[in-house]
C-alpha positions as CSV (number, residue, x, y, z in Angstrom):
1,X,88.7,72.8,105.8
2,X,84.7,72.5,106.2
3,X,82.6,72.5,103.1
4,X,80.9,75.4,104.4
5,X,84.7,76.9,105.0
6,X,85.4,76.4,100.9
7,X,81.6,77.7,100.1
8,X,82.7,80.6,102.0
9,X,86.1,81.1,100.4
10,X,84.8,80.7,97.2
11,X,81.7,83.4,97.7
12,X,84.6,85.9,98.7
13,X,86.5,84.9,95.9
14,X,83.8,86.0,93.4
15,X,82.9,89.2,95.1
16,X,86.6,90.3,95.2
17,X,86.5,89.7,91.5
18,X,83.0,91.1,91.2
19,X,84.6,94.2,93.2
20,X,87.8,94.5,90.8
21,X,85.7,94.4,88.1
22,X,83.8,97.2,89.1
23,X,86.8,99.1,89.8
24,X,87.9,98.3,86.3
25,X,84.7,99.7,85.0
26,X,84.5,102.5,87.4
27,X,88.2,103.5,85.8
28,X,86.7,103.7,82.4
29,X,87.9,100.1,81.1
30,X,85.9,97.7,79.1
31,X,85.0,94.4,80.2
32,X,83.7,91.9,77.5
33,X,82.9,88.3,77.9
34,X,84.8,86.1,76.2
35,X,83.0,83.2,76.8
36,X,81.5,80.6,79.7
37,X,82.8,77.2,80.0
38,X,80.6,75.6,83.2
39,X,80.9,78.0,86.3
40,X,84.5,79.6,84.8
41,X,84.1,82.8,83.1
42,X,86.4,84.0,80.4
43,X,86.7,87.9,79.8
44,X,88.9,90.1,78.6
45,X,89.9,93.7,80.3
46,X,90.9,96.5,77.8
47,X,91.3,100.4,77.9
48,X,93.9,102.6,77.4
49,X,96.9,103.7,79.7
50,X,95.3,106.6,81.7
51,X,92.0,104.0,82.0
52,X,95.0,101.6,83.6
53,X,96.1,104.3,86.1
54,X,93.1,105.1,87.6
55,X,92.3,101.3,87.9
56,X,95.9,100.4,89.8
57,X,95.3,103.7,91.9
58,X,91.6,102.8,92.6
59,X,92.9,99.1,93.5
60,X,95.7,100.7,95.6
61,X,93.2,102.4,97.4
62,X,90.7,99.8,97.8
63,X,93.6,97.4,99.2
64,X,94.2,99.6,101.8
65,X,90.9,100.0,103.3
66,X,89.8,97.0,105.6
67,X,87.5,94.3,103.9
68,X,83.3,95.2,103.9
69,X,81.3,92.4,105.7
């Protein structure tokens, strides 16, 4: 693979995270960060079970949507 193949994998690697994140907030959970060794981020996801739902559902949903470019 190209390196501008893996810059590219890895840019649409964070924003799916970024994106799942959001969905997590969007659901009512709370991201915290845990800490920041170089370019790896360590963070923790917490809420309660109904806060869970909605973020599977919401996930669900987003899965089943084509990708945004």
């Amino acid at each position: 693979m190209s390196t501008g193949g893996q810059l590219r994998d890895a840019l649409d690697t964070v924003d799916d995270l970024n994106r799942i994140l959001a969905l997590a907030r969007e659901a009512g959970m709370l991201i915290t960060l845990d800490g920041q060794i170089g370019r790896e981020k360590y963070q923790s996801v917490a809420g309660s079970l109904n806060a869970f739902r909605r973020f599977a559902q919401a996930l669900s949903n987003a899965s089943a949507q084509p990708p945004r470019h």
